[in-house]
C-alpha positions in Angstrom: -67.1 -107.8 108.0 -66.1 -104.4 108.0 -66.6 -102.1 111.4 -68.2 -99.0 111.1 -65.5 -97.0 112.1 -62.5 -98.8 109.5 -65.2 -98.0 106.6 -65.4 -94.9 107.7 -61.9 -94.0 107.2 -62.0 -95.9 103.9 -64.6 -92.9 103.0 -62.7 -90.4 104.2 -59.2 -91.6 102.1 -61.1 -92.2 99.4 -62.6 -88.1 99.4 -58.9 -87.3 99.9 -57.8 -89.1 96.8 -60.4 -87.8 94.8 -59.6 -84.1 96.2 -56.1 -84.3 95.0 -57.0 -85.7 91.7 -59.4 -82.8 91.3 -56.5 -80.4 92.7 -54.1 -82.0 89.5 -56.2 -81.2 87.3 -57.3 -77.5 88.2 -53.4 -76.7 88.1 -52.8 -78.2 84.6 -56.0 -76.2 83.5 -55.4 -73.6 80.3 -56.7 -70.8 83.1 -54.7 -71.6 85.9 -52.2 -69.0 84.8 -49.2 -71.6 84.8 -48.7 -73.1 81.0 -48.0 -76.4 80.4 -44.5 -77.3 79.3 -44.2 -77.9 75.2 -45.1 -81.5 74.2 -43.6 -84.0 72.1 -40.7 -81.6 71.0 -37.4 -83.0 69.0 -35.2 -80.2 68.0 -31.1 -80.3 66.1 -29.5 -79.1 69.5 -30.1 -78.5 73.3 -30.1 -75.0 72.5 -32.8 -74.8 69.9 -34.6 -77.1 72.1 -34.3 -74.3 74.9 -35.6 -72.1 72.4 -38.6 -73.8 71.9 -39.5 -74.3 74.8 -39.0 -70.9 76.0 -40.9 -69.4 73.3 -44.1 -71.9 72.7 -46.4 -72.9 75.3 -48.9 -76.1 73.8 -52.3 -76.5 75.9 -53.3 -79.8 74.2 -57.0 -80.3 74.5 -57.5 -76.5 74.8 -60.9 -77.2 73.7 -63.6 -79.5 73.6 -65.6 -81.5 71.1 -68.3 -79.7 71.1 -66.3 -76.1 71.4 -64.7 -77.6 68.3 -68.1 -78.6 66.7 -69.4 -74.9 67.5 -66.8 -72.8 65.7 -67.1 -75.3 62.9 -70.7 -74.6 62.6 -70.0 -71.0 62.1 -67.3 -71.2 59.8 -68.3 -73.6 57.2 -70.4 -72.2 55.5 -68.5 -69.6 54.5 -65.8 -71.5 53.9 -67.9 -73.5 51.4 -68.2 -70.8 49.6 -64.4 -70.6 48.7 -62.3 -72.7 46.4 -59.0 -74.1 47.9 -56.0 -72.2 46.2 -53.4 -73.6 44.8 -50.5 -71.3 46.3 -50.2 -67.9 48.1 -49.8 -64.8 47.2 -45.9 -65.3 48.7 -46.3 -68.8 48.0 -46.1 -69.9 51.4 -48.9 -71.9 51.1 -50.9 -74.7 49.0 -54.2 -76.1 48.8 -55.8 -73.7 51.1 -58.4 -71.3 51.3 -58.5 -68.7 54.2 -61.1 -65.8 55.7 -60.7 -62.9 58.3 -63.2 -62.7 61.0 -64.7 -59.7 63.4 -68.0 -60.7 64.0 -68.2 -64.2 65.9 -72.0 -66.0 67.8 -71.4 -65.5 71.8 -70.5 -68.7 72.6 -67.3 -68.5 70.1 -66.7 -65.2 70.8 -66.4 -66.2 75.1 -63.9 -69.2 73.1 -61.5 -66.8 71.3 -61.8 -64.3 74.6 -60.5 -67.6 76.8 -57.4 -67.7 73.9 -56.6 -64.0 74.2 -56.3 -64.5 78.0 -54.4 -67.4 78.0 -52.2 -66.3 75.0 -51.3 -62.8 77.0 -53.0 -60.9 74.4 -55.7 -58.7 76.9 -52.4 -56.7 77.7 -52.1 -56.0 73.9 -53.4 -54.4 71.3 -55.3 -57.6 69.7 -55.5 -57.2 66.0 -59.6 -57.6 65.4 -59.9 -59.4 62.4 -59.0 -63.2 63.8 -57.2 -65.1 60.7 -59.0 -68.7 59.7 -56.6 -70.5 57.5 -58.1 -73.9 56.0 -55.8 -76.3 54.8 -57.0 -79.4 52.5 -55.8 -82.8 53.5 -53.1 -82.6 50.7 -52.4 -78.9 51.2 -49.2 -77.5 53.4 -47.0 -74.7 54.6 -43.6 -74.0 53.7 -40.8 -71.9 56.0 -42.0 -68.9 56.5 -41.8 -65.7 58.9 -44.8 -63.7 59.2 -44.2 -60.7 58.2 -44.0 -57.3 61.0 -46.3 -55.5 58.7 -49.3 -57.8 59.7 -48.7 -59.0 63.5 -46.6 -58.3 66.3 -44.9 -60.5 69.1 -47.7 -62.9 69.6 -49.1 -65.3 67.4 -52.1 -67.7 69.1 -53.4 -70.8 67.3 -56.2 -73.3 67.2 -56.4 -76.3 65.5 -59.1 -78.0 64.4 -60.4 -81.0 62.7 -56.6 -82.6 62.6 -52.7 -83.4 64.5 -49.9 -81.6 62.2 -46.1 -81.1 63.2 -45.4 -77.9 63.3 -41.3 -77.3 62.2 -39.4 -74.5 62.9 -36.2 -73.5 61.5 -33.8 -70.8 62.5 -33.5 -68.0 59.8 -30.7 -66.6 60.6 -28.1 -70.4 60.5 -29.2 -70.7 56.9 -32.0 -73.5 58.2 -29.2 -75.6 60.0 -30.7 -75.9 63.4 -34.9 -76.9 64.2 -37.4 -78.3 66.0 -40.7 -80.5 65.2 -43.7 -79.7 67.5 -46.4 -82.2 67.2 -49.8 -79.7 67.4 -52.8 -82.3 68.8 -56.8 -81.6 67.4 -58.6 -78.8 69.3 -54.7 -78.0 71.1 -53.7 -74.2 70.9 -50.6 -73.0 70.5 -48.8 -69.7 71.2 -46.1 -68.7 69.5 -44.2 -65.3 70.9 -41.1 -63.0 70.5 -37.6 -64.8 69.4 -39.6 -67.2 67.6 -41.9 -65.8 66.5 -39.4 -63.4 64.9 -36.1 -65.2 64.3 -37.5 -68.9 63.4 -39.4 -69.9 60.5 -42.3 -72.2 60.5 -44.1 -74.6 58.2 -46.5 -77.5 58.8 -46.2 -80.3 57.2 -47.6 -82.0 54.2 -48.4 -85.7 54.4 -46.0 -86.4 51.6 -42.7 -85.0 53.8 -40.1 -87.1 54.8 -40.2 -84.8 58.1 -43.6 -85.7 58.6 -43.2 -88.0 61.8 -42.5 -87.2 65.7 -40.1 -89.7 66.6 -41.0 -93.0 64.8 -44.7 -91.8 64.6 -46.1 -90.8 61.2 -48.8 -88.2 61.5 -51.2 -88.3 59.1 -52.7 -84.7 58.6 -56.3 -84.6 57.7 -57.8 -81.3 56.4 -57.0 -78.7 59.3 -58.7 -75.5 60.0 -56.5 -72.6 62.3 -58.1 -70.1 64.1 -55.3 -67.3 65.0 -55.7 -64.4 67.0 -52.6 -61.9 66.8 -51.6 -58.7 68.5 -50.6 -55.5 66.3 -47.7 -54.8 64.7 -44.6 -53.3 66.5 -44.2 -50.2 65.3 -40.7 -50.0 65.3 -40.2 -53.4 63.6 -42.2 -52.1 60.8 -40.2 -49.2 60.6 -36.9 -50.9 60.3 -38.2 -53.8 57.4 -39.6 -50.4 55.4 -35.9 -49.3 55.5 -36.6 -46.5 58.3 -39.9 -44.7 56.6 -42.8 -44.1 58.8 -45.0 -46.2 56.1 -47.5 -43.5 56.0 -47.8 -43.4 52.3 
């Protein structure tokens, strides 16, 4: 049998273990203030790699079930009351339908607050309209930058309801270098400065070649983004209106 004393540094290795575990876990938290690397990234070169990795943090399972359940709830049925289009106005995207948003229940509104801080955006000037993109099971985004106009540096993303690969190509090397990004359910993504700026990206469709992180196919479901962004640089606009202030 066991002696008193021998279980009762079993106990007290055990409480150890368990501390450590709990320790893990706090540091690889969303608020710890420490992102976690990217995930499941393939990219052309070592360089564009670097790129991506430097300029995208991923916090898979950013949010729960039922956080996911909740913004849902609030969204649908105004969502319902759009019809998918069939392209964009810059046809950038097809089968969608999309919303802006300013006035959110508490408990989502806490949620997007929690995405601002971890995307860096407090320090900003958050744009207050938060963009909800809904894209149908068949729908999917082609290359694209954003354009300075509408946002600034920082672009933050949740996905819901599905996985997608997110691909990124490099504007500027006439699309010869990229990288594939596989974005879990309920993950968040934040997407800042040179690529933000210099790469384009496009999820997507079910029916691309592309479609796959390594040898695994990811089947894209109907997927709902909620993205918060900060304003527009100033200058940037400036420049892409060909040096007018764009007051007119």
């Amino acid at each position: 049998s066991t002696s008193p004393s021998r279980l009762l540094v079993h106990l007290l290795r055990a409480h150890r273990c368990l501390l450590v575990r709990c320790c893990a876990a706090t540091t690889a938290s969303p608020t710890s203030g420490h992102p976690p690397p990217v995930v499941r990234v393939e990219a052309s070169d070592a360089a564009t790699e670097q790129d991506i990795r430097s300029h995208l943090s991923l916090f898979p399972q950013f949010i729960s079930e039922s956080e996911e359940a909740a913004l849902m709830s609030e969204l649908q049925p105004i969502l319902r009351k759009l019809r998918y289009e069939s392209a964009h106005w810059d046809d950038a995207i097809q089968n969608y339908r999309e919303t802006e948003r300013t006035v959110w229940s508490d408990a989502n509104r806490a949620l997007l607050q929690r995405v601002a801080e971890t995307a860096g955006l407090t320090g900003k000037s958050q744009l207050e309209h938060v963009h909800v993109l809904d894209l149908a099971e068949d729908g999917h985004i082609r290359p694209h930058v954003d354009a300075v106009r509408f946002c600034g540096s920082i672009i933050a993303g949740l996905s819901l309801l599905s996985d997608c690969v997110m691909r990124f190509t490099l504007a500027t090397a006439e699309q010869s270098a990229w990288a594939k990004v596989l974005l879990p359910r309920r993950s968040l993504y934040v997407m800042k400065d040179r690529l933000r700026y210099d790469y384009a990206h496009a999820v997507l469709g079910n029916d691309d070649a592309n479609n796959c992180i390594g040898k695994q196919v990811v089947r894209k479901g109907r997927r709902v983004s909620v993205i918060c962004r900060c304003q527009p640089d100033p200058e940037r606009v400036k420049a892409a209106d060909g040096g007018q202030d764009g007051s007119s």
